[in-house]
Every structure is written in C-alpha cells, then in structure tokens.
N, C-alpha and C positions, 0 to 999 in steps of 0.2 A: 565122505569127502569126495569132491569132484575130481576127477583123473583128466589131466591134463596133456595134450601132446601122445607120446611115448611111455607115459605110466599106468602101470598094468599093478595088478596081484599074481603073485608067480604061484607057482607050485607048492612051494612052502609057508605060503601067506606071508610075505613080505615084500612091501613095495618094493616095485624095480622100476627105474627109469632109464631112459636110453638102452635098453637090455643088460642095466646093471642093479645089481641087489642092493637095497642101499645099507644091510647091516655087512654086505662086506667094505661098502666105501667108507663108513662106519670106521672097521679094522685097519682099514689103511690110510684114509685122512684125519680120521677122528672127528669131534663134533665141539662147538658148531660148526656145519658146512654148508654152504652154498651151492648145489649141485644144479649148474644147468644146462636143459634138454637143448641140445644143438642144433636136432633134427627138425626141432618145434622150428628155434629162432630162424632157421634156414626158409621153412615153410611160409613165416608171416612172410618175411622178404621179399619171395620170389611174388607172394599175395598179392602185396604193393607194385612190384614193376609189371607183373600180367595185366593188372585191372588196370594202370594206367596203358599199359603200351596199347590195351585194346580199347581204348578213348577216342585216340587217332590223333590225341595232344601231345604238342612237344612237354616235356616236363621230369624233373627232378625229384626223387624220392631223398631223401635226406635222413640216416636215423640220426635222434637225437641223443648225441652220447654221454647228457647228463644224465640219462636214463640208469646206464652200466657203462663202465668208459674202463675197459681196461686194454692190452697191446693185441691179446686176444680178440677180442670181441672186434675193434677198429678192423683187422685181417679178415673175417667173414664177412662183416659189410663190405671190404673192400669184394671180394669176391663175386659176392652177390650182385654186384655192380651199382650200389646205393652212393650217395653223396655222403657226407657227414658234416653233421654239427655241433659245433664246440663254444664252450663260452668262459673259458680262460684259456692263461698259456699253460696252467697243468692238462687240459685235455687237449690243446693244441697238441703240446708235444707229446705226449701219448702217444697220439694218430700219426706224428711223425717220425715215432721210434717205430712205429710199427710198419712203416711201409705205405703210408695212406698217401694217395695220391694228393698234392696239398691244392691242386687246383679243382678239385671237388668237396674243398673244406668248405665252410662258411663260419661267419667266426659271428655272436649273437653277445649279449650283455649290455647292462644299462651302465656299464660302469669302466669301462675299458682301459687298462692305462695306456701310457705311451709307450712302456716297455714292452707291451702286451702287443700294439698296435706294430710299433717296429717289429715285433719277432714273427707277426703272421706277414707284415709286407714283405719280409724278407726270405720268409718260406714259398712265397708266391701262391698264398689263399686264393680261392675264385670268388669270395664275396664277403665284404662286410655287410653285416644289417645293422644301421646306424640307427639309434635310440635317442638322440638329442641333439641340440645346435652344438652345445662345445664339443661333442663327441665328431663333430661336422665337421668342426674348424680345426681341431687336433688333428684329425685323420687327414685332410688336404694339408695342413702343415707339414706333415709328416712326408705324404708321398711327393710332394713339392721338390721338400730339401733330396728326396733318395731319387728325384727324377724320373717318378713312375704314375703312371695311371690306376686307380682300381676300382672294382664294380663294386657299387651299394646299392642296397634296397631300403628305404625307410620305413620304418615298423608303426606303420598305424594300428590306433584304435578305432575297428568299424560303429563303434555303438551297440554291439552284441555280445551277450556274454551268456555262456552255456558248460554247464557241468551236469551229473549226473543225478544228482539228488531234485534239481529241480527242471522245468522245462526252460527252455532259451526264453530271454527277456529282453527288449532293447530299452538296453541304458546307454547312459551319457557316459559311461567310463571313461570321466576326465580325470578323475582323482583315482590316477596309478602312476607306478612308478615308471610304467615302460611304454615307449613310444612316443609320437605324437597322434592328438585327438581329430580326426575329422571333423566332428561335431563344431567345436570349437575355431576353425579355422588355420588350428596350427601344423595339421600336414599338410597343407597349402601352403601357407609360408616353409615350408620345409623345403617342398619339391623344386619352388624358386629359388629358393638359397643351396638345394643343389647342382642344380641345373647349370649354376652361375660358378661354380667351382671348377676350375683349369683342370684338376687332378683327378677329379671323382665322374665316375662314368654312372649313371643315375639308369639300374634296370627295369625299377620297379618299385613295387612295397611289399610290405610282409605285414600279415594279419594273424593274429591267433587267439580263439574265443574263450577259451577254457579246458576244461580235462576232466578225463573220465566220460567222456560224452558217448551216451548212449541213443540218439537221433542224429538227425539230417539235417533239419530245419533252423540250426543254430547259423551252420556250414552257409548255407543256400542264400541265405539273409545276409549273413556276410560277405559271399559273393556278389549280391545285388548292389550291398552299400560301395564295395569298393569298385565296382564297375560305372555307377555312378559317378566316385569320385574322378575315378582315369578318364572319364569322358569329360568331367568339368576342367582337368590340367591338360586335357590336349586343346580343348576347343579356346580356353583362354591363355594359358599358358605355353602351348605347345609340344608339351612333355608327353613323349613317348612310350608307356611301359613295356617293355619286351616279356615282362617273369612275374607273373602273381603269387605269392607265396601267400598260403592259407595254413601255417602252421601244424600244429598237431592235436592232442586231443581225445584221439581215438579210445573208447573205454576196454576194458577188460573184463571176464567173469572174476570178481574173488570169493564171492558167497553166493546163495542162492538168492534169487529177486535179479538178481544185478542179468541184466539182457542187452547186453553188446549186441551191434550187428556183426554182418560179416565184413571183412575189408572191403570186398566186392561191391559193397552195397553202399557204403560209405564212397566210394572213389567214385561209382557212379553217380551220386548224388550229387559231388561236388562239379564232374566235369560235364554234366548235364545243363545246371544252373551256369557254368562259364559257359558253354557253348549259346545260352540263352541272354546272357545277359552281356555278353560283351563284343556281340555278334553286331558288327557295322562300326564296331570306336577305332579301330585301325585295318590297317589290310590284311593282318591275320590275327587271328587267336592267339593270347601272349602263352608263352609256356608257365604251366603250373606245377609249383614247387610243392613241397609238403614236408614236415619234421618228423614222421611218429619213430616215438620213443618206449614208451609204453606198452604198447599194443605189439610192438616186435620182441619184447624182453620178458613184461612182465609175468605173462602165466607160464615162462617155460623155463620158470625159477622155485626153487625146492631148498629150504630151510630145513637141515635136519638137525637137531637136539639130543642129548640123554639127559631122560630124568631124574633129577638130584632126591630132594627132600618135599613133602608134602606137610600142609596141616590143617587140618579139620576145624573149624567151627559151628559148635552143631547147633540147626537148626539157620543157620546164613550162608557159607559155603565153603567149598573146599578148594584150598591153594595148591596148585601141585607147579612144583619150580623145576627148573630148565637150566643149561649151562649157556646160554645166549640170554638175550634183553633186549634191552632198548637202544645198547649199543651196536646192535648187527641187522636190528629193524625199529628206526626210531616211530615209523609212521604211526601206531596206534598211541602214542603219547602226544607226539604233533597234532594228530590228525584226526584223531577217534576211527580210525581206517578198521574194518574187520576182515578176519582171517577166518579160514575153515583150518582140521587138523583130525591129525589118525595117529595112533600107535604102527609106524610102520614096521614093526615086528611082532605086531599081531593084528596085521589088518583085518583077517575073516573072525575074527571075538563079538561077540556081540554086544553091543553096548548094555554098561551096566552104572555108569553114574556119569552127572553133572559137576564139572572141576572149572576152574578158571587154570589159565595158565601164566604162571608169572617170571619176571626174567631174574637174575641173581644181582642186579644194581641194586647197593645202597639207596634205592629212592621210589616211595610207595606208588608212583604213577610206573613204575615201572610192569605195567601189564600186556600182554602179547593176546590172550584174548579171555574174554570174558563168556563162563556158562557156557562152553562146551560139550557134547557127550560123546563120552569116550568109555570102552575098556573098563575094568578097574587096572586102574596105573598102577603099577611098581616103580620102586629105583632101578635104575637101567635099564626102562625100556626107552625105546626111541620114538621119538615124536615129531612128524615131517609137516610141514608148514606151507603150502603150497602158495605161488602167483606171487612171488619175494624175489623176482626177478630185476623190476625195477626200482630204483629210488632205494635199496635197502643195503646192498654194497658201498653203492656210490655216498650213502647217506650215515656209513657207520661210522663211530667213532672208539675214542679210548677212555670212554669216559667210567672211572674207577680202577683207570691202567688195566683193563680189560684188553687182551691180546684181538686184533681182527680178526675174522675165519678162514680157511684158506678158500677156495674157488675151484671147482672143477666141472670139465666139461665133461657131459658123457654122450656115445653116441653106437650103436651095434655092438653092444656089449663090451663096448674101450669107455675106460675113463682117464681123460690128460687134465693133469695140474696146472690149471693156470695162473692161479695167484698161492703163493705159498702162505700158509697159516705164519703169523706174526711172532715173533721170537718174545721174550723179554730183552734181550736187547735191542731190538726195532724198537720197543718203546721209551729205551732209555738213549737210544743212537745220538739225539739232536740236543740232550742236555749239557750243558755245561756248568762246573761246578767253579768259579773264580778264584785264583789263586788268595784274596782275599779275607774269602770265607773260609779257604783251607787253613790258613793260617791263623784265624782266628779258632778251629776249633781244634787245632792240636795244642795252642795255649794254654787251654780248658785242662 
C-alpha cells in the first residue's frame, strides 16, 4: 500500500500516522475511524495559495466543503487563508458555527431554496453562483425585498468535459442538470438577464469540467472556451467579468496507475492558458477562482477497520468482513471507486493470500474492495484503508441503523476528536413515536 502524507511503519510494524499508532487510536476511539493527516491537509493548502500567489494573478482558492465539511475542518481552511464553498444551508451553517469568515463563502447548487437563499444573504456570503433563470429571479427577489446588492457568477457549461479514466473531449454538455450551456446560447441570454437585474452584481462565471482529473488539457480548453465567451459579452453586450472561476477537479493517487500531477503543475497550467487567452478582453486580467476539494482532503484520509468474520469459497474467493461498509464509504457501490489496504498491525507480514473485503450491510453490493493481497487475516486484526478523505464522511449514512464513525485529527504525535462516533441514541434522537400509535398498542 501506498504511504500517504505523514504515514510511516514504526518500529513495531504498525502504521502510524501523524506520529500516531493507529492500534492505539484503535484503543481509544475504536473502529470504524476516520483518521485524518492534518499535516497533509495543511500542505495541499498552502500548495494551492503558493502556486497561485506566484502566477502574479489576483485570484481565490476556494476548498470545496462537500468534499469533508465539518466545524473542524471549516477552522483550518479558515486559517490557511482559503475561501470556502458550500452548497446548502447544512454546510453554510457549519462554516458559520465555526468562525468562517461568511464574506469568503460562496454558496453553489442547482437547486437553492428561498430559505437557503435568505439565510446566506443574511450571513452576508461574498458570492452566489447562480445555476438557472428562476434561481436568477428568486435571488434579486429576495435581495430586492432585504434591500441589498450581491455578487454572482453564472455557471457555464464550456463544452468540455474531462475525468480521469478517459482523455478530455469536447462536448455539447447541454444535457445536465447544472448551469447554463454556452454552446447553445443560453449563457448569453443569462448574462443579459443578469446584467439587467437592480440587485445582482454580475462578477463573472464559473466553469467546472469534471473530476479526478489527471491532465491539463481539459483546464486549458476550457479556458479558451470561456475567454472566448467574455470577449463575445463585452464586445456585444458589455459585460464585464472581473473573477473566472474554473472549478475543481483536481485528481488524487488512490491505487497504482492513477498519475495525478502536482498542484504546482495543475495551477500553472491553468494561469498560463488565462494569461493567454484573455490577454487584450479587458484592462486587466480577471482574477481566478478555483474549488479543489478533493485533492486537499482526499489522500490525507485513513479508514481504519477490525476484522470480523471471513468465509472461504474454494476454488472462487475469500470474503473477509469488516465493521464499516458502504455506510462509512459508499463510493465503491456508487461508483465502482478502488481502494488499496494493509493489515495495519502487521504491516512488515509478508503477503500470503488474495481476500476481497466486505462491509457488514445487509446488502451483497456491499463491497469495499475486491482481490486484495494481504497477510493471512485474522479476527481482530486491523485494516487501514487509505485516500477515504473525501466524499466518504460527508457521504455516510445510517443505512441498517449502523452508528457513524467518529473523526479524528492527528498531527506530532497528538490526536484531537473531532466528530464524536454516533450513539444509539443519535440514531433514534429524531424519531417520533405518535400518541396514536401508543395507544393503539397498549390496547393490544
């Protein structure tokens, strides 16, 4: 398995991360856990604001906090000096119990309510990115009646789309749910139906191609298209963009093959192509934004497990089950997403069989990874999971009243609790049982 960040093999042959053992976070948070490197997350951050600030471009780092969004996590971006972005009012307020500065928020989603909409104007957001005409008309309605102005960006579709499994392609990506399509004509009529709005201050747009992305050439292209565009809305329409936002996307290592670049290499890439391509459309260079979420969370996240129960099928393969699932990492049911994995309490063993690993849900798709090698496994050893940073917290659920995991940061050999492991009462806190029904079964 690939050592990520801060994890090492100690002495005793047992992962340590952040300068902590993980069989003793084991003994004192118990398992499943969540353990993530701090030192890592701190590192990409600072990755992000270096390679921009040495661009010479005004511009905004943004993490994306449906990445991992907890009060925690909102506080070291704050620190780090990052923006942040949210896309309800549960990770609004989050970021606002936690201190987050609300005029470096930016508030994202295709679907926004009004309640959603008043409670970020009222925290005083520095930006909506508007996703559709109602979404248009709601929002100036809103800031109208509360007698305030605020900044949007409209989220175009440049006709690029790039992930990591295949090379970038330009399509028509008219048939999505989010944005408006350049291709089509409809971020043009957008930008004039902004422009025209008393309440809304029009900075810019927002572009985002894809994810997991492991090249440049997705980025670069989409800078082309949207520079293009800003030159056809100033010269016919007027329109100014001050803020490019080119989303996020950024890929990660989670198995072998997978060849992420460096941040460094990625931020050059993009503010290369803007200095190229948008050089002579106004008196200066717009400042560029960017969302990564991923790429600051994801590999400096560590899923640790104990080993339950195994069974053999001979001559097909063998199950070996886990106290986590698909409840604490849905991604490989979703997504067919792969993971690497070690015995971290006998990391120096030498591998002696092929296991699949499965989760303890009632339900056969419940698999975590498939053909493995590993150890020969026992019950109670422990099994660390590594680059479960993103999308795996944020993405768990309760599904079989399975309790959450708890969360911990570690870092110089300290480990702080950030999200407490879930009670059986946290699962029953929100049920209500009707007087009703009470009385019908003491009838009985």
């Amino acid at each position: 398995m690939f050592l990520h960040g801060t994890s090492r093999i100690n002495a005793a042959g047992h992962l340590e991360i952040g300068g902590c053992d993980v069989t003793e976070l084991k003994a004192e948070y118990g398992t499943p856990l969540y353990i993530m490197d701090e030192q890592l997350i701190r590192r990409r951050c600072r990755e992000y604001m270096d390679a921009f600030a040495a661009s010479g471009l005004g511009f905004q780092v943004a993490y994306a906090s449906k990445a991992f969004s907890i009060m925690a996590m909102c506080r070291i971006v704050d620190e780090e000096g990052l923006s942040l972005d949210v896309v309800s009012d549960g990770e609004l307020y989050t970021a606002l119990q936690a201190g987050f500065p609300a005029a470096r928020i930016h508030f994202h989603g295709n679907n926004k309510t009004p309640d959603e909409i008043e409670m970020a104007i009222d925290a005083g957001i520095g930006c909506f990115v508007v996703d559709n005409l109602v979404e248009m008309s709601m929002l100036q309605a809103i800031a109208a009646h509360k007698g305030v102005t605020v900044n949007v960006l409209l989220r175009v579709t440049p006709g690029v789309e790039a992930h990591a499994h295949h090379a970038y392609a330009s399509t028509g990506q008219t048939d999505s749910k989010f944005g408006f399509d350049i291709g089509n004509g409809a971020a043009y009529n957008a930008v004039r139906e902004a422009s025209a709005q008393a309440n809304l201050k029009l900075l810019g747009v927002h572009s985002h191609i894809g994810s997991q992305i492991f090249e440049t050439e997705g980025f670069q292209l989409a800078v082309e298209r949207v520079a293009a565009f800003t030159r056809q809305v100033k010269e016919e329409l007027g329109a100014e963009f001050t803020v490019v936002n080119l989303g996020g996307g950024f890929g990660i290592r989670y198995v072998e093959g997978d060849t992420p670049l460096a941040v460094s290499e990625y931020v050059a890439a993009i503010t290369d192509a803007v200095k190229t391509h948008f050089a002579g459309i106004g008196e200066k260079l717009p400042q560029i934004w960017v969302e990564p979420g991923r790429s600051i969370v994801g590999d400096a996240g560590t899923t640790l497990y104990t080993v339950g129960t195994n069974k053999e099928i001979p001559g097909v393969r063998k199950y070996v089950a886990v106290d986590g699932g698909m409840t604490d990492n849905p991604r490989p049911a979703l997504y067919e997403s792969k993971y690497e994995a070690m015995l971290a309490n006998r990391a120096n063993d030498a591998t002696e069989e092929t296991v699949s690993i499965a989760g303890k849900c009632c339900e056969s798709g419940d698999m975590l990874i498939w053909d493995v090698e590993l150890p020969k496994v026992e019950s109670g050893d422990l099994l660390a999971v590594p680059c479960t940073g993103a999308y795996n917290y944020s993405m768990a659920s309760n599904y079989n009243r399975i309790r959450r995991p708890a969360v911990v940061f570690v870092q110089n050999g300290q480990s702080d609790l950030v999200v407490r492991r879930e009670s059986h009462q946290d699962i029953i806190a929100n049920d209500i049982v009707p007087e009703r029904i009470i009385k019908q079964t003491v009838a009985k």
